[in-house]
C-alpha positions as CSV (number, residue, x, y, z in Angstrom):
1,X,55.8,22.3,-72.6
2,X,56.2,22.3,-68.8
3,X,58.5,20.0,-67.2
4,X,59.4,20.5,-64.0
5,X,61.7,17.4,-62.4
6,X,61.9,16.1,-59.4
7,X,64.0,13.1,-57.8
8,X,61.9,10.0,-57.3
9,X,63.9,10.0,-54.3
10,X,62.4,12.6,-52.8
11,X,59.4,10.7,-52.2
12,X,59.0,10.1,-48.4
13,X,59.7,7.0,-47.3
14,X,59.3,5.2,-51.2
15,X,61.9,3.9,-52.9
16,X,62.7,4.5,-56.3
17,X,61.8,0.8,-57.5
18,X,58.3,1.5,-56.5
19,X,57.8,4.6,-57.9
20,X,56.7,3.9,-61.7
21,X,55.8,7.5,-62.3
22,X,58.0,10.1,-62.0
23,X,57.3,12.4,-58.9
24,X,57.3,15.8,-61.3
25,X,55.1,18.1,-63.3
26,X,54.7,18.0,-67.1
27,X,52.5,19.0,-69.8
28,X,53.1,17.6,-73.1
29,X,49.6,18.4,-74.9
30,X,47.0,20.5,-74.7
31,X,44.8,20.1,-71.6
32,X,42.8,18.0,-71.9
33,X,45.1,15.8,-74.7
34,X,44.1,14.2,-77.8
35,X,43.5,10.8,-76.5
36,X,41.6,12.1,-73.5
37,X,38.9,13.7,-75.3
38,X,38.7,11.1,-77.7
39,X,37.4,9.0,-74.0
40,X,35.0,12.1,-73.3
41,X,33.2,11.4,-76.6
42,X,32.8,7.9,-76.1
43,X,31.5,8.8,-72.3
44,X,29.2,11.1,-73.2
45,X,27.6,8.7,-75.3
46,X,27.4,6.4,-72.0
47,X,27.5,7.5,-68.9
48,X,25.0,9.8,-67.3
49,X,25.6,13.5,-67.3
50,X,24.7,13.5,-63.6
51,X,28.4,12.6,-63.0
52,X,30.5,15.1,-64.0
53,X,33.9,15.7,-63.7
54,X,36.4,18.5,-62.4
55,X,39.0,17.9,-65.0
56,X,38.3,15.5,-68.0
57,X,41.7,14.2,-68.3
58,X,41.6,10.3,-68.1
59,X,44.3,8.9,-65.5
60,X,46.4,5.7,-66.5
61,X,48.4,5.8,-63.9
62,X,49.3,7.1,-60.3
63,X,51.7,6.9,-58.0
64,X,52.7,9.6,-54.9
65,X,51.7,12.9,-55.3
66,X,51.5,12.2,-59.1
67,X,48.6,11.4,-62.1
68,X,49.3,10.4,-65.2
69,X,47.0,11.2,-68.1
70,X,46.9,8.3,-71.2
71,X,48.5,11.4,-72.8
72,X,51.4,11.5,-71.1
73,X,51.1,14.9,-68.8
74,X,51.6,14.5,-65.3
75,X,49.8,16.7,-62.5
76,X,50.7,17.4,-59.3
77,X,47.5,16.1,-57.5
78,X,46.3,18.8,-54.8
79,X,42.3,16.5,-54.8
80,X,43.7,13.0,-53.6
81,X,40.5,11.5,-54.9
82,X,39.1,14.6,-52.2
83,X,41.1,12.9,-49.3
84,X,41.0,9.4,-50.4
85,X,44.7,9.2,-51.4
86,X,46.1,10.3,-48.3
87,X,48.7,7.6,-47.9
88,X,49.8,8.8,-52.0
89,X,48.7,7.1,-54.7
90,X,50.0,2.9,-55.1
91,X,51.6,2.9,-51.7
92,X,53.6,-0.1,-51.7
93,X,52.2,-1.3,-48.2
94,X,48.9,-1.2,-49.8
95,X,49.3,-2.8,-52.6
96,X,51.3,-5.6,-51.6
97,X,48.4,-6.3,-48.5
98,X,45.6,-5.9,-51.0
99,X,46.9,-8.3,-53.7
100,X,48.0,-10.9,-51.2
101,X,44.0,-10.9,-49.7
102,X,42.7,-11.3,-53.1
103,X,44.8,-14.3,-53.6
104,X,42.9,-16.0,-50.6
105,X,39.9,-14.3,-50.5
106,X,37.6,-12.0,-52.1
107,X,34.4,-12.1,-50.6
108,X,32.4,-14.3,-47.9
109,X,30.0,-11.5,-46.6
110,X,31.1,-11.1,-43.0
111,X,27.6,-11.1,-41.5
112,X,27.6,-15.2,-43.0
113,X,31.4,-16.2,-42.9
114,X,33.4,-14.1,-40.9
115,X,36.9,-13.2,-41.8
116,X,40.1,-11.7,-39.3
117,X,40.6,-8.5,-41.1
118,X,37.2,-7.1,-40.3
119,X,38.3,-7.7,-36.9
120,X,41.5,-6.2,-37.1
121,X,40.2,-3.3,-38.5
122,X,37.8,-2.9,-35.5
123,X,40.4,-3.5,-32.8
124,X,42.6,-0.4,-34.9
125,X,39.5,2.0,-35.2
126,X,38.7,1.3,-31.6
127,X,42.5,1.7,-30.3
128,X,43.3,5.1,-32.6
129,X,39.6,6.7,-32.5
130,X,39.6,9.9,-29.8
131,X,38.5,8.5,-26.6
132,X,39.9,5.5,-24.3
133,X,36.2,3.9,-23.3
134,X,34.7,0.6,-24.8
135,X,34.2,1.0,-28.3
136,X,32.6,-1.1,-31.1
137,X,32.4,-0.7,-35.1
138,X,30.6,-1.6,-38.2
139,X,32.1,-1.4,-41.4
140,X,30.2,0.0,-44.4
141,X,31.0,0.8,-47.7
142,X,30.9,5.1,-48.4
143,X,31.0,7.6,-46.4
144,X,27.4,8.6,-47.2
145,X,26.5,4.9,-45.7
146,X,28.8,5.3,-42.4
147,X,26.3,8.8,-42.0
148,X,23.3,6.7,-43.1
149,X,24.0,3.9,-40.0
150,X,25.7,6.4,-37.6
151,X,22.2,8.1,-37.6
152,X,20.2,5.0,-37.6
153,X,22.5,3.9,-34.5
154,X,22.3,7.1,-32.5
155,X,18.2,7.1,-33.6
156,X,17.9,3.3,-32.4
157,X,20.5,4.4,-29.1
158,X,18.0,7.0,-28.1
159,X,14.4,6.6,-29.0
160,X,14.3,9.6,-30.8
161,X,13.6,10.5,-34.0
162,X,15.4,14.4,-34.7
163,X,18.8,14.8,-36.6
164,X,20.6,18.0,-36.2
165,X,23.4,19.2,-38.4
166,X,25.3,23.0,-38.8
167,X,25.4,25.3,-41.5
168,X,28.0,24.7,-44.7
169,X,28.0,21.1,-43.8
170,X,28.6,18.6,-46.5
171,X,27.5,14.8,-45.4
172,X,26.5,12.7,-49.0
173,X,24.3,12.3,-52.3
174,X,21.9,9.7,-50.7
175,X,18.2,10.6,-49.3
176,X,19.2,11.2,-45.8
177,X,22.7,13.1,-46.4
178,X,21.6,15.3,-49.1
179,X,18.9,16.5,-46.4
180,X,21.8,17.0,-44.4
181,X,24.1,19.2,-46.9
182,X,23.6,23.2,-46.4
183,X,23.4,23.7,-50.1
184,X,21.1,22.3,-52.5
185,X,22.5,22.3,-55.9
186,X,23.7,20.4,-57.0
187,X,23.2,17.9,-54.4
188,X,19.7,17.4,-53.9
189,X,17.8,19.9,-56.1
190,X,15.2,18.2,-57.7
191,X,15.3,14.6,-55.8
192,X,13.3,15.6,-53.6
193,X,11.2,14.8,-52.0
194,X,14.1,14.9,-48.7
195,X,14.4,12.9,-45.6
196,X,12.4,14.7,-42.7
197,X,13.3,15.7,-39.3
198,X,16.3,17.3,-39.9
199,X,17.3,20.7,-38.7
200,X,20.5,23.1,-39.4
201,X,21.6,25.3,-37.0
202,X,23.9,27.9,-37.1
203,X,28.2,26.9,-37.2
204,X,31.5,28.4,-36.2
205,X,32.7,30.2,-38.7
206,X,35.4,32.5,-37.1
207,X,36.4,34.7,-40.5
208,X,33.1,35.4,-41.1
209,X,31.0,35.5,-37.8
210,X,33.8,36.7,-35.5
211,X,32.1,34.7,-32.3
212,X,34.9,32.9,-30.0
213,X,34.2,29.3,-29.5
214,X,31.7,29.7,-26.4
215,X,29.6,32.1,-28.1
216,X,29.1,30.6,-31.0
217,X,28.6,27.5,-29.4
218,X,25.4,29.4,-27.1
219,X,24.2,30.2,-30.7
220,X,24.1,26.8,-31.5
221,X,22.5,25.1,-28.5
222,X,20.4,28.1,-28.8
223,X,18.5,26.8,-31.8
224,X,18.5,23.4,-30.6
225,X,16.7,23.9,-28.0
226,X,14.5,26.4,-29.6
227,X,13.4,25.3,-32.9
228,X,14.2,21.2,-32.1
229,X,13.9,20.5,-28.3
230,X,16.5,18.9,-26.6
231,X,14.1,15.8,-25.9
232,X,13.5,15.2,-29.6
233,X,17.1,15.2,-30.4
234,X,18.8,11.9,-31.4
235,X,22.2,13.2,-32.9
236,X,24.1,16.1,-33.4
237,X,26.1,15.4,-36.6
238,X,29.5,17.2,-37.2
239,X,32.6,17.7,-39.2
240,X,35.6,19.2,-36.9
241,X,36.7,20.8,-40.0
242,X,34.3,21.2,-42.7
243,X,35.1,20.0,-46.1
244,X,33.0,20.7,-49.1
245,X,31.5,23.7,-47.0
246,X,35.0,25.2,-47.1
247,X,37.8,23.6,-44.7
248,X,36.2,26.1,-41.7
249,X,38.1,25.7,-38.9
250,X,35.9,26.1,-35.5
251,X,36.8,28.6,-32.7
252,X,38.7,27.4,-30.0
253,X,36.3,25.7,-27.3
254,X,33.2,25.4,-29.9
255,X,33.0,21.8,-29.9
256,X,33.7,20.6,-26.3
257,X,31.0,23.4,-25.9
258,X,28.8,21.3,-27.8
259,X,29.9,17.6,-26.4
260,X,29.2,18.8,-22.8
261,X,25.2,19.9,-24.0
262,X,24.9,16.6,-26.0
263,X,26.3,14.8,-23.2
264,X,24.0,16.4,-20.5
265,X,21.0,15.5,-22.3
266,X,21.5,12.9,-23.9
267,X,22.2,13.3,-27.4
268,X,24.6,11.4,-29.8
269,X,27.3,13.6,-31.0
270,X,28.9,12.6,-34.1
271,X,32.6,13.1,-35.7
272,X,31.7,13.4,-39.5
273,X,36.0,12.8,-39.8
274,X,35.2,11.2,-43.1
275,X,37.3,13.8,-45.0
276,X,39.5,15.2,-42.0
277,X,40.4,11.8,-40.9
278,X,43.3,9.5,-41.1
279,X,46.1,11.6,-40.6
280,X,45.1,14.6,-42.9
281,X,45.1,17.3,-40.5
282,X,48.5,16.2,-38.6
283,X,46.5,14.2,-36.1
284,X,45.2,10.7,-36.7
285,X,41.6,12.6,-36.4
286,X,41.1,16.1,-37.0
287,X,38.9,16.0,-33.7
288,X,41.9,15.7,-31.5
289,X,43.0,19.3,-32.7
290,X,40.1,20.9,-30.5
291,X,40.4,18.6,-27.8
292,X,36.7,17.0,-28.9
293,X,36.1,13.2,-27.3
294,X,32.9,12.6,-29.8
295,X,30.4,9.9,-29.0
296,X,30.1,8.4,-32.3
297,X,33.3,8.8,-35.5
298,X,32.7,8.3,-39.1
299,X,35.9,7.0,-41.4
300,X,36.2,6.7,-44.9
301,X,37.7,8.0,-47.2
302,X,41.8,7.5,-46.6
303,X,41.2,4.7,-44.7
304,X,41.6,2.0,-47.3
305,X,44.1,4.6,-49.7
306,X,41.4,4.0,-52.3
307,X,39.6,1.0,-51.9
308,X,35.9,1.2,-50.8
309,X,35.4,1.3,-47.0
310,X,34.0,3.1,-44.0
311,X,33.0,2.8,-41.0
312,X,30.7,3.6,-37.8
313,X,32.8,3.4,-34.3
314,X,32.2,4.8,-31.1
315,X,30.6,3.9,-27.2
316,X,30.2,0.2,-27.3
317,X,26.9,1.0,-25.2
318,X,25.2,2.8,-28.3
319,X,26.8,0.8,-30.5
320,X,25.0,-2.3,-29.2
321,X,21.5,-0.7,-29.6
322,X,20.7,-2.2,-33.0
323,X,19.5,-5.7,-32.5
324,X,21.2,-8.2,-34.6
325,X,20.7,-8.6,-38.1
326,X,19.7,-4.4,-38.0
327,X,23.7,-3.6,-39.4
328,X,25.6,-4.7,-42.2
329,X,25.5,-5.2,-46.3
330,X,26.6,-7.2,-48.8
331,X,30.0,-5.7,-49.3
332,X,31.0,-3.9,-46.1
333,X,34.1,-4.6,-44.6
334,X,35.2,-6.4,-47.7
335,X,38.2,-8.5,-47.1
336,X,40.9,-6.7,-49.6
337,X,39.6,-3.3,-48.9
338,X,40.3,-4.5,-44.8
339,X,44.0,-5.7,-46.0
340,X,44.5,-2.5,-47.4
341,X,42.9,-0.3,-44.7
342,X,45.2,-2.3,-42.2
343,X,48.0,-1.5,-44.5
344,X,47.7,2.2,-43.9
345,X,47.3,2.0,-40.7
346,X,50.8,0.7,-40.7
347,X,51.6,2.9,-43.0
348,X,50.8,6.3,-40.9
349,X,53.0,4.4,-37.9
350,X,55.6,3.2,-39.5
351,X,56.0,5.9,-41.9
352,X,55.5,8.9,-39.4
353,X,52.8,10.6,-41.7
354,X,51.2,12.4,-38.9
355,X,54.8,13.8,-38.9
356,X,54.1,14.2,-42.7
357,X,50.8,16.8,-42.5
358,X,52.8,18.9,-40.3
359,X,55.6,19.1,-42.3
360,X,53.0,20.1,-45.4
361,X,51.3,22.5,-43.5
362,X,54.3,24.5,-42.5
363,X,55.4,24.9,-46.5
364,X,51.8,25.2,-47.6
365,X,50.5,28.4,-45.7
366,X,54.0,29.7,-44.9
367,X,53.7,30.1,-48.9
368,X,50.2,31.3,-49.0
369,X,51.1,33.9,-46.5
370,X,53.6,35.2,-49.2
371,X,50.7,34.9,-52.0
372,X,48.4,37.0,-49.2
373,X,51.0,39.9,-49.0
374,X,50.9,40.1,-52.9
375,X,47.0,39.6,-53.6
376,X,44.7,41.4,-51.9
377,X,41.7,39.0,-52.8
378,X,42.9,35.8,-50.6
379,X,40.6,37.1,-47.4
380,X,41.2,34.2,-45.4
381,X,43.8,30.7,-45.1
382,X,42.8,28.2,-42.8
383,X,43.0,24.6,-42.0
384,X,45.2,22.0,-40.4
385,X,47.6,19.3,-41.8
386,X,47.6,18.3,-45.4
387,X,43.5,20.0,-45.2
388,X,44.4,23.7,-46.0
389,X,42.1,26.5,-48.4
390,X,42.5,30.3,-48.5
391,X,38.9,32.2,-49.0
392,X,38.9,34.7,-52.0
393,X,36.7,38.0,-51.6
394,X,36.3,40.5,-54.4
395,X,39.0,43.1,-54.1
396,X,39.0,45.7,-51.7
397,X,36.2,43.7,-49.3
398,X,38.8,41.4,-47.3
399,X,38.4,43.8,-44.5
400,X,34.6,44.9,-45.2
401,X,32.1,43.3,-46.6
402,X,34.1,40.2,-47.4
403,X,31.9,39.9,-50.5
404,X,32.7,36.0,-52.6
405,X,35.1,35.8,-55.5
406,X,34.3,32.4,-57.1
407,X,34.8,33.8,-60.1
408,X,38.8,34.4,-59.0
409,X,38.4,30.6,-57.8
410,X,37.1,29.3,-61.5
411,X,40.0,31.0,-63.0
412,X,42.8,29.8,-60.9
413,X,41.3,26.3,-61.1
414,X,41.2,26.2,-64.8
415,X,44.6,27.8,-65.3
416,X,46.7,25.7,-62.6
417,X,45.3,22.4,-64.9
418,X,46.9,23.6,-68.3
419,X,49.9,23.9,-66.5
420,X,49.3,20.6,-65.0
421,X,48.4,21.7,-61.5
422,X,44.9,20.0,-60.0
423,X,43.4,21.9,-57.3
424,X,39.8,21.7,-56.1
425,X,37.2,24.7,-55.3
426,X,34.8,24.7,-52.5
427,X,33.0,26.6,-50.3
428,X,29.1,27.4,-50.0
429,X,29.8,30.5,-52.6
430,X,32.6,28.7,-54.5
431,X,34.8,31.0,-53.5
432,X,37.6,28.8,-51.7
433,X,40.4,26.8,-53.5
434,X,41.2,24.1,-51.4
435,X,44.5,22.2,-50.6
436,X,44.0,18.6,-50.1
437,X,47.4,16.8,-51.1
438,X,48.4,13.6,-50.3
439,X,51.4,13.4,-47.4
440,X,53.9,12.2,-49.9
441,X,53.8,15.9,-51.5
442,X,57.1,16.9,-51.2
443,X,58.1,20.6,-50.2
444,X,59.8,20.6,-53.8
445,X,56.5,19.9,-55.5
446,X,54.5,22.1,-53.0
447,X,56.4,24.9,-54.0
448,X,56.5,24.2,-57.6
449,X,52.9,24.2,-57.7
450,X,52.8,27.9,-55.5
451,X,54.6,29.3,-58.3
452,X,51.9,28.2,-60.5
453,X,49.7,29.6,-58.5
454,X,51.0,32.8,-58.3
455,X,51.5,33.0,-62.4
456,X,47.9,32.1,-62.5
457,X,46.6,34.9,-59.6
458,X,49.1,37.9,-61.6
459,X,47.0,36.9,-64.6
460,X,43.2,37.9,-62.8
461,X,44.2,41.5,-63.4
C-alpha cells in the first residue's frame, strides 16, 4: 500500500473546507481495483471500443491535483483531462459560478435569446488574447469545432480554398482535423475518405532538426510556396507548442518568421492554443512566449476547467466575413459553461496561476535534469509552464541517431499507475512522457511523483 500524505493546506490558494479529497497519493488495491473492473465489464458490453481509455480506473471524485477511484486510490493527476483541468479539479470559483447559472438558466441558444455571459466571455478573450487590435469571437463547443470554424472563417476572410498545417501537428477526430493531424492511426485510419486541400509542411523541431528559428522558418515558407502557392493559401494553422505531436518547442524567431509571410500575403495565421492556452505554459497564451501576435486564436480546453466550451477570436475584420446566420450551434457558448469559463478567468487573476506554471516548471525540469544525469535514455526535456515532456531514445543514441524508445515510455506509464502516478505518452513515435499537471500541483506532490518516476526508470534495466 502507498500512502504518501500531504496537507490539504498545501493546496494553493484552496482552503481546507473545499478540498473533499485529500491532496496525496495512495494505493489501496490493485490497479485497476475490484470495483473498477467490475465497470469495465459492464462498458465493454456498451460503449464502443472506438473510445478507449489510458487507464481504466473509474473516477468518483476529484479535486486539486487529485483523482479518486470508486476504490478508494488516489492518483496524483499529471493528464488534467489533457489540459482541461488547468485551474485543478472542483475549483471552488467554478463551481460556485456554474451552479448559480444553472439556477437561472440553462439554455436559450444565444443565436435566438441572447444571454450576458456569452458577452462577457468575448469582451475577456478579446482583452487577454495576444494582440491589442479590434477583436471579435464565436463560441463553439470542442476544440475540434473552434478548428472546424477558425478555418471556415479564414476560408470565407480570404476567398481561398487551401489549408496549411506543420508536421507532428495534432488538431481533432472530425473530417477536417483528422486531415489535419500528421499521424494517421489512430485518428483517421480508415474514415477516410479525408477533407481535401490540405497540405503539411515541414515544423521546428530544434532537438531533432537542429535549424535556428529563421532557417527553419525558410523551410517552411519554402514548401508553401512551392507545393501550395501563396495565392491559394487561406490559413496557416499552428500550435506554439505542439501537444499530442510531443510538447515541441519552436526555435527562437520561427513563428514571427512565419506571421510576417502570412501577413505579406495575405494569409490567416492561426494560434491552435487549444491545449497551450489558459495559463499552462506560465503565460495566459503559450504564443506570447515567442513573441507571436497571431491573426486568428483557438481556446478550449482550460477555459471552462471542465465544462464544454471553445472558442474562435481574433481581427474583428476577418472575423466579420461570415455573413449572419454562417456561425453558431445549438449549444455553443452555453450559459453555465460561460459562468464557469468567467470563473477561471478570475481564477488565473486573482489567484496568480500564471505565477503558478512558473513555479511548476522550475521543480519539474530542475527534477528531470537530475533523472537526465542518471538515465541516459531521456534525449531531450522541453516545454514551458505546467506543459513539460522529456523525449526517450534507445540507449546510447541521445547523442547519434536519436533512435525512439516508446517502449521505455509504455513501461514508465504503466508502472507510475500501480503506484498511483497518471502520466500521459505522446509524441509521433510514442516515445515522449508528457507532464501536463494542473497549477494546483504542489512542489510536494511534484516531487513525490519524481521519485516514482525514478523507481519506475531503475527498473527498465
Amino acid at each position: 500500500m502507498t500512502d504518501t500524505q500531504l496537507p490539504v493546506e498545501s493546496l494553493p490558494s484552496e482552503s481546507a473546507a473545499s478540498a473533499p479529497v485529500p491532496q496525496q497519493r495512495r494505493v489501496v488495491t490493485a490497479i485497476p481495483g475490484p470495483r473498477s473492473q467490475e465497470l469495465q465489464a459492464r462498458r465493454a458490453a456498451v460503449v464502443s471500443a472506438g473510445v478507449s481509455s489510458a487507464l481504466p480506473v473509474y473516477i468518483e471524485r476529484a479535486h486539486g491535483a487529485i483523482l479518486e477511484d470508486v476504490d478508494g486510490n488516489r492518483f496524483l493527476d499529471f493528464g488534467a483531462g489533457i489540459g482541461v483541468t488547468t485551474a485543478g479539479h472542483t475549483p471552488t470559483r467554478v463551481v460556485e459560478a456554474a451552479t448559480a447559472q444553472a439556477r437561472d438558466v440553462l439554455h436559450t441558444l444565444f443565436t435566438i435569446t441572447p444571454y450576458e455571459e456569452y458577452v462577457r466571455v468575448a469582451e475577456l478573450l478579446a482583452r487577454h488574447t495576444p494582440g491589442d487590435f479590434a477583436k471579435k469571437t464565436v463560441l463553439v463547443n470542442s476544440g475540434a469545432e473552434a478548428v472546424e470554424n477558425g478555418v471556415k472563417i479564414a476560408r470565407k476572410h480570404t476567398g481561398r480554398r487551401a489549408v496549411a498545417v506543420l508536421d507532428h501537428a495534432y488538431h481533432g477526430r472530425t473530417n477536417l482535423t483528422m486531415a489535419m493531424n500528421y499521424k494517421a492511426m489512430p485518428y483517421a485510419t480508415g474514415f477516410g475518405p479525408l477533407a481535401g486541400d490540405v497540405y503539411h509542411a515541414p515544423s521546428s523541431y530544434p532537438y531533432r532538426d537542429g535549424l535556428t528559428g529563421p532557417e527553419a522558418a525558410a523551410r517552411t515558407i519554402g514548401y508553401l510556396e512551392k507545393v501550395v502557392g501563396a495565392s491559394d493559401l487561406a490559413c496557416l494553422v499552428v500550435e506554439p507548442i505542439q501537444g499530442e505531436g510531443g510538447f515541441m518547442v519552436p526555435a527562437d524567431g520561427y513563428l514571427p518568421a512565419l506571421q510576417e509571410w502570412c501577413t505579406a500575403n495575405g494569409v490567416v495565421m492561426i494560434a491552435d492554443e487549444i491545449q497551450s492556452g489558459m495559463a499552462r505554459t506560465g503565460r495566459l497564451y503559450a504564443s506570447e512566449h515567442f513573441g507571436w501576435v497571431p491573426d486568428l486564436v483557438l481556446t478550449a480546453k482550460g477555459v471552462a476547467a471542465g465544462f464544454p466550451l471553445a472558442a474562435v477570436t481574433g481581427r474583428a475584420e476577418i472575423m466579420d466575413a461570415s455573413q449572419p446566420g454562417g456561425l453558431g450551434g445549438t449549444f455553443g457558448g452555453n450559459p453555465v459553461a460561460c459562468a464557469a469559463a468567467i470563473a477561471v478567468f478570475e481564477t488565473i487573476d486573482e489567484e496568480d496561476l500564471l505565477g503558478e506554471g512558473r513555479r511548476i516548471e522550475a521543480t519539474l525540469t530542475a527534477g528531470l535534469e537530475r533523472l537526465r544525469a542518471k538515465y541516459d535514455i531521456i534525449g531531450d526535456i522541453r516545454g514551458r509552464g505546467a506543459m513539460i515532456a522529456i523525449e526517450l531514445v534507445q540507449p546510447g543514441t541521445a547523442e547519434t541517431t536519436k533512435a525512439p524508445n516508446a517502449e521505455a515510455v509504455g513501461r514508465l506509464v504503466a508502472a507510475a499507475a500501480q503506484q498511483g502516478v497518471l502520466f500521459l505518452s505522446a509524441g509521433t513515435w510514442g516515445n515522449v512522457l508528457r507532464f501536463l499537471p494542473s497549477l494546483r500541483m504542489t512542489d510536494e506532490l511534484i516531487e513525490d511523483a519524481l521519485g516514482v518516476l525514478d523507481d519506475a526508470f531503475a527498473t527498465l534495466g
